[in-house]
N, C-alpha and C positions, 0 to 999 in steps of 0.2 A: 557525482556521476557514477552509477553504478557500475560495475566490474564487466564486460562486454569480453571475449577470446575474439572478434573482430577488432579493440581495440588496443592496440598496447598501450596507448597509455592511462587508462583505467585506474583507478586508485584502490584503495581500502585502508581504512582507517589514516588518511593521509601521504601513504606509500604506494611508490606505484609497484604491479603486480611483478611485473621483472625484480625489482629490487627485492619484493618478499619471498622470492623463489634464491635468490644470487646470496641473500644474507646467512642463512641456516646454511648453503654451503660451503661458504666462506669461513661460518664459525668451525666448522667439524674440521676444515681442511686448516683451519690455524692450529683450533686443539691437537691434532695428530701432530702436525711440525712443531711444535711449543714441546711433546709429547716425546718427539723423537729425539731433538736437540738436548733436553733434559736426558735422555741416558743414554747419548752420546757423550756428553760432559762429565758425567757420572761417572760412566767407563773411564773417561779420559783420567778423569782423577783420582781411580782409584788406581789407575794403571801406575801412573805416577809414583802415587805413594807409594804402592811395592815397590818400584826401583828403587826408594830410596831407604827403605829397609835393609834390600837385598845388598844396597850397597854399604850401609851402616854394617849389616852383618859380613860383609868380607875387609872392610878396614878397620873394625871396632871391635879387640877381642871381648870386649865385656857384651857386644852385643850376638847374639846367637841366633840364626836362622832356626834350627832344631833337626840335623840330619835325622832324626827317629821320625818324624810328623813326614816329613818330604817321602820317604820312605813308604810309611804306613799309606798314604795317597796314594802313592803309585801301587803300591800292590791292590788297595782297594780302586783304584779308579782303572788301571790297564791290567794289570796281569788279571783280575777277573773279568775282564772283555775282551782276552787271546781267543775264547772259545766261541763268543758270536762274532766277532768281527770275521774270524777264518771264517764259519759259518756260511756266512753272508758273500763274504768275497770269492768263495770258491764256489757258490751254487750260480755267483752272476760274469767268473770267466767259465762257466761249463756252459752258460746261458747262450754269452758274444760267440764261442766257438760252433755253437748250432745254427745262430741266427745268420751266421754270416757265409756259413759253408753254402748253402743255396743261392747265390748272389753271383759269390766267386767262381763258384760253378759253371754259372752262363760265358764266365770270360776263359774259364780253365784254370783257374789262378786259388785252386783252393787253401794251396799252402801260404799263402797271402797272408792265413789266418793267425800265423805267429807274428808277422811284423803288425797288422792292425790292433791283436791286441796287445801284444807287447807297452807298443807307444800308448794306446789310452786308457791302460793299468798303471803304469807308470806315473803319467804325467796328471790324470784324473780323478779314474776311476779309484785309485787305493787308497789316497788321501782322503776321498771326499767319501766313499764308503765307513769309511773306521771314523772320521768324523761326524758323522750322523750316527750311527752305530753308538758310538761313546757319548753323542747329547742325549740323546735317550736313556744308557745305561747310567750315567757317570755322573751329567751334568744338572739333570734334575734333582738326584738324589744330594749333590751339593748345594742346590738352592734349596731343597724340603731341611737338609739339615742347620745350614745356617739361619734360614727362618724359623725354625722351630724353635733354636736356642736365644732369636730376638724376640720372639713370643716369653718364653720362659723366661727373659730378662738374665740369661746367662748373660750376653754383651754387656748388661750395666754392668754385673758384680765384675767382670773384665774389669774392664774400665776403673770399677773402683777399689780398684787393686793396683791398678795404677799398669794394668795391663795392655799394649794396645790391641785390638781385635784383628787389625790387617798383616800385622807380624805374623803372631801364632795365629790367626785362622784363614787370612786371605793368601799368605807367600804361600804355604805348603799347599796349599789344593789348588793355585794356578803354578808354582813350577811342576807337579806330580802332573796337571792334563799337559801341559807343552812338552815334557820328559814322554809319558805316555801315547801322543797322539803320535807323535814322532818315528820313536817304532812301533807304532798300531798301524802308520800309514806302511812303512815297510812289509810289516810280515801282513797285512792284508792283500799288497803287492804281488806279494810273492805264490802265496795261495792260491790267487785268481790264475796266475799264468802257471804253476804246476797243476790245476785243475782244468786247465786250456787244453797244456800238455795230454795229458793223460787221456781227456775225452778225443782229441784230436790222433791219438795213435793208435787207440782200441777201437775206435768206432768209426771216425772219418777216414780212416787208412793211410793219415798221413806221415812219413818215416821219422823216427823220433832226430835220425841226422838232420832230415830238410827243415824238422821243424825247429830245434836249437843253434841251426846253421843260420836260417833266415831271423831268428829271435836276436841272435849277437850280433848281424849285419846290419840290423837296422836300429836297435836299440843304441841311446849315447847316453856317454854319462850324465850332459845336459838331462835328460829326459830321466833319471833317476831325483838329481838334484833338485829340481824342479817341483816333483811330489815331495821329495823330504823337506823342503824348503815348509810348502804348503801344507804337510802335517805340522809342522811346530808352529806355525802361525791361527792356524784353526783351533789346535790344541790351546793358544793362548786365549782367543777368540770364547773360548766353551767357557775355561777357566774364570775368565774376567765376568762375560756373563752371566755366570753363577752364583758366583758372588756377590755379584751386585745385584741380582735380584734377592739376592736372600738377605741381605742387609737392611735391603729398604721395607721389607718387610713391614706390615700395618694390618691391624684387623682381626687379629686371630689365626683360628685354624682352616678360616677360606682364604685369608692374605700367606699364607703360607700354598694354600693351593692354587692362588693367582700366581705368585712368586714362579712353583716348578711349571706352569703352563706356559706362563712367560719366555722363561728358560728356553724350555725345547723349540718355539716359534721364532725367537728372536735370533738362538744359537743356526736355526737352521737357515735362515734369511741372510745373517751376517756370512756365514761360513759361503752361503753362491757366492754373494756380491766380491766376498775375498777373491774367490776363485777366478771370477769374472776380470778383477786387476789385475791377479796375478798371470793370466792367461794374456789376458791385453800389451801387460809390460812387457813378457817373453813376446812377442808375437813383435815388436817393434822394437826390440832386441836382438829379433833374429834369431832366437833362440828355440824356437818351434818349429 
């Protein structure tokens, strides 16, 4: 019987037409979860194995983390992203202090403007700024480099040296983003709400007493904890992704530019859905 859109149940080539529409999506939507679960598991296990390095190297003098490598990361991955992360964070508390002055207005409440952003610097905005900030800056360029050197077949001669590659090259560039994200999320914190400040006394006229009086009054230590919490888990987040996409590396010098593409999609996807938990757990915690 020929294919009829009056009939559903029409066939072609022995299929009915619902099933040849339902199947193509059903294969795309398995590949992707097949897809997904795969470097989930990956994550998983490479996260693993650095703990148990990390921990070989604090009970095992013969085994060594490499204080120099951990070091050399962190200056390369955060002290040179002190200068956009402020950047960034202080042009978007100069941002909240305009956006919000006109609102408060209608209530009279414009000094409002340091408890509001106080708490969503704190607890959101400064974590999750310097963590996007540093997948871009940091986090690609650790998947372009590690890829490059499983291109180059550095990893094997690793390897056949009897080196392992997650020791020296996966520890030191995931504790350097966790170390770094850390206080990247702090001092972008801090930026945004002294650049709050600042616009908020010279321009919106509001007294630098009412606006550090209302900042202490509402701000808690919760609400610090909370972002430094979620820098160091996002920071582990960039770290582990980077690596691991640079690992699995295939193809050359376009598997090397899948790899950092990867990276920054995947680093910025993980880093909400954290934030999303973490927000969730505090929120039924009571701690929000």
């Amino acid at each position: 019987m020929p294919p009829t859109d009056d009939n559903p149940r029409a066939t072609r080539n022995g299929l009915p037409l619902r099933g040849l529409l339902i199947v193509p999506v059903l294969e795309i939507v398995g590949r992707k979860t097949r897809t997904a679960l795969d470097q989930i598991g990956g994550l998983v296990y490479l996260f693993w194995d650095m703990l148990v390095w990390i921990w070989r190297g604090l009970t095992r003098p013969k085994v060594r983390i490499g204080r120099t490598a951990v070091v050399t990361q962190i200056v390369r991955v955060g002290v040179r992203s002190i200068f956009i992360v402020s950047l960034v964070s202080g042009v978007v508390g100069l941002i909240l202090a305009l956006q919000l002055s006109p609102p408060l207005d209608e209530f009279g409440q414009r000094p409002l403007i340091a408890n509001i952003i106080g708490v969503a610097v704190l607890r959101e905005l400064g974590p999750l700024i310097g963590a996007i900030v540093l997948t871009g800056f940091a986090g690609a360029s650790i998947a372009a480099e590690i890829g490059t050197m499983v291109v180059s077949e550095e990893i094997e001669a690793l390897e056949a040296h009897a080196l392992n590659p997650v020791r020296f090259l996966v520890v030191p560039r995931v504790l350097a983003s966790v170390l770094s994200m850390t206080a990247l999320g702090v001092i972008a914190s801090s930026v945004a709400i002294l650049c709050a400040l600042l616009i908020s006394v010279t321009i919106l006229e509001i007294p630098y007493a009412t606006f550090t009086s209302n900042l202490v009054d509402q701000v808690k230590l919760s609400d610090f904890m909370s972002g430094f919490i979620k820098g160091g888990v996002f920071g582990l987040l960039i770290g582990l992704i980077a690596c691991h996409n640079g690992l699995a590396v295939s193809g050359g010098a376009a598997g090397v530019g899948n790899a950092t593409t990867n990276t920054v999609v995947q680093s910025v996807v993980a880093i909400i859905f954290a934030d999303l938990v973490f927000t969730a757990a505090f929120f039924a915690l009571g701690l929000v």
